[in-house]
C-alpha beads as a LAMMPS data file, in Angstrom:
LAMMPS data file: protein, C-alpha beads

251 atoms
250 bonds

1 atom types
1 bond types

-500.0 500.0 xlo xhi
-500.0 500.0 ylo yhi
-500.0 500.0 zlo zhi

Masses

1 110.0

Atoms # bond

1 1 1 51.846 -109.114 -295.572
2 1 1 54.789 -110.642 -293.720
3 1 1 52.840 -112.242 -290.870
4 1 1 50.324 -114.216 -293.249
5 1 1 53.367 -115.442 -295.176
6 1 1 55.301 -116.741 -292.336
7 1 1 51.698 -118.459 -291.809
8 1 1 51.284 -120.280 -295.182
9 1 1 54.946 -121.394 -294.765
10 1 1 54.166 -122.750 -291.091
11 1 1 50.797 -124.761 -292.750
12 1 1 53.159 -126.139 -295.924
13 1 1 55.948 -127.917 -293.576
14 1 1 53.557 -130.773 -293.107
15 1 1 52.514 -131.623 -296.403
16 1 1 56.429 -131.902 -297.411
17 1 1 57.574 -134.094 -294.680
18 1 1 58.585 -137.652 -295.837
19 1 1 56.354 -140.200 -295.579
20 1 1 58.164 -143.626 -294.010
21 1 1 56.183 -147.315 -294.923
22 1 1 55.959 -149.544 -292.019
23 1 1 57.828 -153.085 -293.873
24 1 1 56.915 -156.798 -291.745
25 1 1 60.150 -159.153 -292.518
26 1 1 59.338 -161.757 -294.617
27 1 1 58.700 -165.202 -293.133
28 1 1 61.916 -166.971 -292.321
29 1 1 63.638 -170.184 -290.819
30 1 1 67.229 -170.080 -289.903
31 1 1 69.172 -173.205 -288.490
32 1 1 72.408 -175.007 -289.000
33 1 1 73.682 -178.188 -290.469
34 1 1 77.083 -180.086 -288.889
35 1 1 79.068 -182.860 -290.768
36 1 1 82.480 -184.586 -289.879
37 1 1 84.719 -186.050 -291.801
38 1 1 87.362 -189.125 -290.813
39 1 1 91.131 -188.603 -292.366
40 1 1 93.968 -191.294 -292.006
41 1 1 96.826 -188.705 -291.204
42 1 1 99.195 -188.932 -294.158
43 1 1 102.209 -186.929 -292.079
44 1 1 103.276 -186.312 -289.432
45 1 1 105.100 -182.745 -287.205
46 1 1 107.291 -183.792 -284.655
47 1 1 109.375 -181.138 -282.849
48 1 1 111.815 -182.552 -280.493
49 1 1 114.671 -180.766 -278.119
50 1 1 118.229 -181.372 -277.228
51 1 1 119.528 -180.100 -273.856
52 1 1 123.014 -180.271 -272.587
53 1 1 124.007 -178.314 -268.854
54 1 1 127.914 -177.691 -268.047
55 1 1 129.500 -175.633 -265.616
56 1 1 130.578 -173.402 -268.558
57 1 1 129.458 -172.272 -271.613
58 1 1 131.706 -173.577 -274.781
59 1 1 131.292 -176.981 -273.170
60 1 1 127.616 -177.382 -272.903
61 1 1 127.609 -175.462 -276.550
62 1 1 129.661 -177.992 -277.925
63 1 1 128.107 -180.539 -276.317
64 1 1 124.517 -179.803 -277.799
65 1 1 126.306 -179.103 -281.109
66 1 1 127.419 -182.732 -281.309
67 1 1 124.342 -183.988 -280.333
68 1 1 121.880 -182.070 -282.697
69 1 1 125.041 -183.369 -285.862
70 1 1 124.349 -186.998 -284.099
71 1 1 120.285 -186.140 -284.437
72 1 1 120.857 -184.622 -288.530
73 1 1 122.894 -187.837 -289.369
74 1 1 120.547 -190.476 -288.129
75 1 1 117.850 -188.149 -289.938
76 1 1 119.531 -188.522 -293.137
77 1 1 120.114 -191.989 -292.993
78 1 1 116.299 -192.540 -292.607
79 1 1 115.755 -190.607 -295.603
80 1 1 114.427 -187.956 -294.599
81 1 1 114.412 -184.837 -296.747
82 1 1 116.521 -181.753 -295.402
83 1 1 113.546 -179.582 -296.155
84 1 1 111.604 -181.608 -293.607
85 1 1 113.746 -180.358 -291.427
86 1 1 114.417 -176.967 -289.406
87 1 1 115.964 -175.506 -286.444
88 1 1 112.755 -173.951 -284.217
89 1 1 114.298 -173.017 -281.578
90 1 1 117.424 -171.710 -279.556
91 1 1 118.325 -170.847 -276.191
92 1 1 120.946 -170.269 -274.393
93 1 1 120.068 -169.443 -270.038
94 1 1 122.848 -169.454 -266.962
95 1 1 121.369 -171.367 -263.915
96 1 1 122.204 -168.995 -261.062
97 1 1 122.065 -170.032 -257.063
98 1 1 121.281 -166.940 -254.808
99 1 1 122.489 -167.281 -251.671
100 1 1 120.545 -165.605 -248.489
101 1 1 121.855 -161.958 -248.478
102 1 1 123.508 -162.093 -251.720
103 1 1 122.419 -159.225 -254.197
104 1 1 122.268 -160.037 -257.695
105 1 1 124.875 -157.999 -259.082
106 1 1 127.508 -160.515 -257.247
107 1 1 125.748 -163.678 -258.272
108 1 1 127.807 -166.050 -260.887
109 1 1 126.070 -168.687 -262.778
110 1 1 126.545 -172.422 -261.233
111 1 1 126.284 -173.829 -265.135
112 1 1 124.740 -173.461 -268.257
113 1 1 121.907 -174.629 -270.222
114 1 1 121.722 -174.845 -274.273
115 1 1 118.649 -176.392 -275.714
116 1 1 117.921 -176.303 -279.714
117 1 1 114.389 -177.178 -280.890
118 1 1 114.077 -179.006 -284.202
119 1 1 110.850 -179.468 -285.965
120 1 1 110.504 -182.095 -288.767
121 1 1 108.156 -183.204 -290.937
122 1 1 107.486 -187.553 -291.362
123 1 1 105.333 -188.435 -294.741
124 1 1 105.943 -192.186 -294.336
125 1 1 103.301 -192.434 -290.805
126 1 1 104.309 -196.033 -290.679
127 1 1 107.944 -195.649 -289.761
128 1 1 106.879 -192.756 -287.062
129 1 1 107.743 -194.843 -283.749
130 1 1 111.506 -196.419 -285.605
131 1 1 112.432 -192.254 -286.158
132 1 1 111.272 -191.261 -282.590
133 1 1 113.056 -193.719 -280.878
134 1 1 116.173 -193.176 -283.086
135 1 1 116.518 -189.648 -282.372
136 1 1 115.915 -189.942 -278.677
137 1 1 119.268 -192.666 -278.943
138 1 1 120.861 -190.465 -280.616
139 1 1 120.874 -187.362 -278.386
140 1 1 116.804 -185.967 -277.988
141 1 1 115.797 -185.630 -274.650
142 1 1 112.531 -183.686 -275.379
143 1 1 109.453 -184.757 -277.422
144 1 1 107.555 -180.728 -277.494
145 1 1 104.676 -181.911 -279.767
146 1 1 103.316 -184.822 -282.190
147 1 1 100.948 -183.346 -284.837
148 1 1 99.029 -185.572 -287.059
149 1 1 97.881 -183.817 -290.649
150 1 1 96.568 -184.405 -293.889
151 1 1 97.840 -182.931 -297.322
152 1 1 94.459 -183.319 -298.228
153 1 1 92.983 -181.004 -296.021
154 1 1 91.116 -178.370 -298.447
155 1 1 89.394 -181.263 -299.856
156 1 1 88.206 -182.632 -296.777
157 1 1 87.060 -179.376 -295.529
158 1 1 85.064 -178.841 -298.835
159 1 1 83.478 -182.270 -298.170
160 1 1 82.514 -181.597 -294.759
161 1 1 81.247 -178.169 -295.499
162 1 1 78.958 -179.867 -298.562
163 1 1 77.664 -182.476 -296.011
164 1 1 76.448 -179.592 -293.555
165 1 1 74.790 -178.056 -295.862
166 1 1 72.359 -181.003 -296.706
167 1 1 71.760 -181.378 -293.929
168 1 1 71.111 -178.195 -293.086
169 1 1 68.547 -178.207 -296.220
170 1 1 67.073 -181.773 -295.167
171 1 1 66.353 -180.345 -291.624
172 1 1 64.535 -177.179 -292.998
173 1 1 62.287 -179.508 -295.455
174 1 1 61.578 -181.778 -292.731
175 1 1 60.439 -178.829 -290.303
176 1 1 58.384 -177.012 -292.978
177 1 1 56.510 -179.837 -294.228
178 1 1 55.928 -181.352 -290.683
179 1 1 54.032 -177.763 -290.326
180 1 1 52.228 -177.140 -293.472
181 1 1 54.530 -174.561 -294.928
182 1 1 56.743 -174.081 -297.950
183 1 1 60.468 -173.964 -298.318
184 1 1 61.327 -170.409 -300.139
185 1 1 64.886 -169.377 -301.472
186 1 1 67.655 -168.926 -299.182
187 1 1 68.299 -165.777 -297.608
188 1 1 71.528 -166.244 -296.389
189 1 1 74.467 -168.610 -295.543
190 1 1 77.667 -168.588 -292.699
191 1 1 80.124 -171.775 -292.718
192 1 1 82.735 -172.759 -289.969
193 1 1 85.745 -174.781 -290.460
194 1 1 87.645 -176.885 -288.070
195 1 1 91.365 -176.973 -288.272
196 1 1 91.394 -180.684 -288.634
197 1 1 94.824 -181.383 -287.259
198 1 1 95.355 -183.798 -284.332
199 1 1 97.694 -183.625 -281.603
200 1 1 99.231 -185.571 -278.992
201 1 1 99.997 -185.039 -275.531
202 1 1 103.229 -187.525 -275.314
203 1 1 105.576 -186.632 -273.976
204 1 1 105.016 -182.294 -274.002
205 1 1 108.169 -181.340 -271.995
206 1 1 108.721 -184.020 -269.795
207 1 1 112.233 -185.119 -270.949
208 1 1 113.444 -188.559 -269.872
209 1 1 111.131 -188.581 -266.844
210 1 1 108.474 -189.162 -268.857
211 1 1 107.708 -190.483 -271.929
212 1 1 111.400 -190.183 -273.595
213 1 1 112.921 -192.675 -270.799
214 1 1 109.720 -194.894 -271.561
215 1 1 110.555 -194.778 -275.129
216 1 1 114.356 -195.658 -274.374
217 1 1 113.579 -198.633 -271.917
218 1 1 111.194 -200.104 -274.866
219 1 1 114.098 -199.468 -277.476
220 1 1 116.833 -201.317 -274.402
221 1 1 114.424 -204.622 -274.520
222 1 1 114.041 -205.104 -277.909
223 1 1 110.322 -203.855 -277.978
224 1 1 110.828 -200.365 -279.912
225 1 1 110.101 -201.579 -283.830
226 1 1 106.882 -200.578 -285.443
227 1 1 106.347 -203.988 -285.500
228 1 1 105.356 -204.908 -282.295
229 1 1 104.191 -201.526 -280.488
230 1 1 101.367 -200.272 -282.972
231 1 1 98.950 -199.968 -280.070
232 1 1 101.300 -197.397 -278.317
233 1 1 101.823 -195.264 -281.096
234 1 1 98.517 -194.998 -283.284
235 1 1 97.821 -192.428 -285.042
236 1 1 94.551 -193.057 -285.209
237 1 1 92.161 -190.647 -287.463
238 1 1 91.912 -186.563 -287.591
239 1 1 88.223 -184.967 -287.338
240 1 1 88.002 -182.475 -290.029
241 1 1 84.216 -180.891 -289.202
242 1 1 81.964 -178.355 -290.739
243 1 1 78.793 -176.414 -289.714
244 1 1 76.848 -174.454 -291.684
245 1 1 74.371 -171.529 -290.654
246 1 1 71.335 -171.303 -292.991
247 1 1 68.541 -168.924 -293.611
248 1 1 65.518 -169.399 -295.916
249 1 1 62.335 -167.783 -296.988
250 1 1 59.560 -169.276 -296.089
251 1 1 56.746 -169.052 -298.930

Bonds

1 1 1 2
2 1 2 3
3 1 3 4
4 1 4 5
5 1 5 6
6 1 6 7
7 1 7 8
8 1 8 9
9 1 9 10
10 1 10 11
11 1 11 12
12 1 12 13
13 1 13 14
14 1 14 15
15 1 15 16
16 1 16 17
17 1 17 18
18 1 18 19
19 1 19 20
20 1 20 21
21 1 21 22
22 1 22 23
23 1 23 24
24 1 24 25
25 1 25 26
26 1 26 27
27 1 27 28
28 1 28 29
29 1 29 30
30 1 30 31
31 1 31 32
32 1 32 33
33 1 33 34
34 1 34 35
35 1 35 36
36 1 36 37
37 1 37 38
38 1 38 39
39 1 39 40
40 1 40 41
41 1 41 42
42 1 42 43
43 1 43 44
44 1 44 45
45 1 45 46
46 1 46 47
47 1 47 48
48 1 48 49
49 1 49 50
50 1 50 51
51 1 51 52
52 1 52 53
53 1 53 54
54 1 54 55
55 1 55 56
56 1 56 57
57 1 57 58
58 1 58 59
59 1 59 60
60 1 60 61
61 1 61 62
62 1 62 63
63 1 63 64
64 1 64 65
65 1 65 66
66 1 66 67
67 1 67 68
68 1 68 69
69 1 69 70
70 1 70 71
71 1 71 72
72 1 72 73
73 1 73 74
74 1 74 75
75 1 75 76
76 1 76 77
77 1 77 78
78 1 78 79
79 1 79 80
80 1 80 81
81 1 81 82
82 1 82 83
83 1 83 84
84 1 84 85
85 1 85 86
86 1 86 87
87 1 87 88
88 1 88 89
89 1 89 90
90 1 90 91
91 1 91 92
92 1 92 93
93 1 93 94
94 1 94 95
95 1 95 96
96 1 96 97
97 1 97 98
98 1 98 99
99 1 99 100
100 1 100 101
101 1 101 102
102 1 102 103
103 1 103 104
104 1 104 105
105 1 105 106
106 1 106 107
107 1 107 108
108 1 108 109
109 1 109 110
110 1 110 111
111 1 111 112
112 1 112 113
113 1 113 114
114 1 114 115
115 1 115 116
116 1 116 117
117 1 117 118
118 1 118 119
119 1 119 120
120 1 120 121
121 1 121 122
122 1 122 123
123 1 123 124
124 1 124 125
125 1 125 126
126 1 126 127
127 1 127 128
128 1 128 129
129 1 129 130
130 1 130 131
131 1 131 132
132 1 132 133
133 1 133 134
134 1 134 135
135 1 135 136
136 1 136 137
137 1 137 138
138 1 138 139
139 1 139 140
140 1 140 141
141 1 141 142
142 1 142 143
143 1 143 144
144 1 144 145
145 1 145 146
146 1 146 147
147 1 147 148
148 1 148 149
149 1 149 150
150 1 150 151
151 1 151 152
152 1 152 153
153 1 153 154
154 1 154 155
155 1 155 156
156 1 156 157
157 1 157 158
158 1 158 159
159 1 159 160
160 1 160 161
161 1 161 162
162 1 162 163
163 1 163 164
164 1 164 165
165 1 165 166
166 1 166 167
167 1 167 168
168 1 168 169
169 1 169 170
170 1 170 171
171 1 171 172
172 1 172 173
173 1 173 174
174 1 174 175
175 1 175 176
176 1 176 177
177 1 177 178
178 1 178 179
179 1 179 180
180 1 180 181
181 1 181 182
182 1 182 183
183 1 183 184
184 1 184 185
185 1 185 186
186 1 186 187
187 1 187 188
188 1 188 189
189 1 189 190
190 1 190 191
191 1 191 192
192 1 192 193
193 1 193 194
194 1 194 195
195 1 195 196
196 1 196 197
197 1 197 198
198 1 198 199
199 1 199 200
200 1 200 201
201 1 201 202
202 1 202 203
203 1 203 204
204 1 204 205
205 1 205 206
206 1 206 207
207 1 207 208
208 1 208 209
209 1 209 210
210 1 210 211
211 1 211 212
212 1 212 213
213 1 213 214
214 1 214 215
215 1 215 216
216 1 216 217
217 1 217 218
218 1 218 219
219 1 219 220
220 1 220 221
221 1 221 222
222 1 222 223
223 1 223 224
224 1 224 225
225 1 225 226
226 1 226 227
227 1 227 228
228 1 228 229
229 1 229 230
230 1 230 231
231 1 231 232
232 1 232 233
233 1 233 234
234 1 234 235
235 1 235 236
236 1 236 237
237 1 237 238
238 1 238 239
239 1 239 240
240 1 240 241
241 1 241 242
242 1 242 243
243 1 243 244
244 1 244 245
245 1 245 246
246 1 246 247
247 1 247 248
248 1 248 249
249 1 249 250
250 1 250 251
């Protein structure tokens, strides 16, 4: 009696084990749809550094402290708003020689060098070049980074994003009826934004070899007004772009 039931149980495993359905994926065409959008900046980040170098510390400290009071003054007299305006950065480094032989433990610093970063924020675009080249008169001596932005940025982004998808949509219609099919419901959707903020390369840590003494020698001849140097400093327009990955059924 035990043998011939270990048998029926052996012949009644089969008949229990689950049964899987071989599915086919629906019929489907996925491609993408880009769109970009053209924004007037309508402000603009600046962040600009003051260094001073002394053979000691309190005087290149004080030094740099009148300097960045000069900077804040001229600042507020161009109306600009003290919550457009913050300290970035601060740094204090002694500039040591070595000598040949000389361990470091017996080095002294020659001088030393104070910089202070501050980082402001122009809405009025059109009086960008009269602040730049007032600051750098008044004690900047490095231009770190020009951003050009838009306030408006979620709406452009939502424009851009609507474009790319027509025409994502207008390329699937146009590829289904070109080969005798039907456009189904969508099966599923991916979006990418840009950050849509421009920068400029002007003058990224070159201090008054660069750009700043260019600035300075156009402020010396009379030639540093808004007025008659829109050409050098155009702000031009910032790309705000959108693409959009799309997946439909295909009936």
């Amino acid at each position: 009696m035990k043998i011939k039931y270990i048998l029926l149980l052996a012949l009644s495993l089969p008949a229990t084990a689950p049964v899987y359905a071989q599915t086919t994926p629906p019929p489907q065409i996925s491609l993408s749809g880009s769109a970009e959008v053209k924004v007037a900046p309508d402000e603009i980040m600046l962040n600009v550094g003051v260094e001073t170098r002394a053979e000691t510390l309190n005087p290149a400290r004080l030094e740099n402290d009148q300097k960045i009071a000069a900077v804040l003054a001229f600042l507020k007299q161009s109306k600009i708003k003290d919550a457009d305006i913050q300290m970035d950065y601060i740094n204090i480094q002694p500039d040591y020689r070595y000598e040949n032989g000389s361990s470091e433990s017996h080095v002294k610093p020659i001088a030393y060098l104070v910089r202070k970063n501050l980082e402001i924020r122009l809405t009025a675009v059109a009086g960008f070049q009269d602040v730049l080249t007032g600051m750098l008169t008044n004690g900047v001596n490095y231009v770190n980074g020009i951003d050009y932005r838009t306030t408006q940025l979620r709406k452009y982004r939502d424009q851009a994003r609507s474009m790319a998808a027509r025409a994502a949509k207008e390329k699937a219609l146009a590829l289904t009826a070109e080969l005798g099919a039907k456009l189904g419901k969508v099966n599923s959707i991916t979006a990418y934004d840009s950050s849509g903020y421009s920068g400029s390369p002007w003058g990224m840590n070159r201090g008054f070899n660069g750009f700043n003494g260019q600035v300075q020698n156009a402020v010396a001849t009379g030639g540093g007004t808004s007025d008659n140097a829109g050409d050098t400093f155009a702000a031009g327009q910032i790309s705000v772009s959108a693409t959009v990955n799309v997946s439909f059924l295909i009936e």
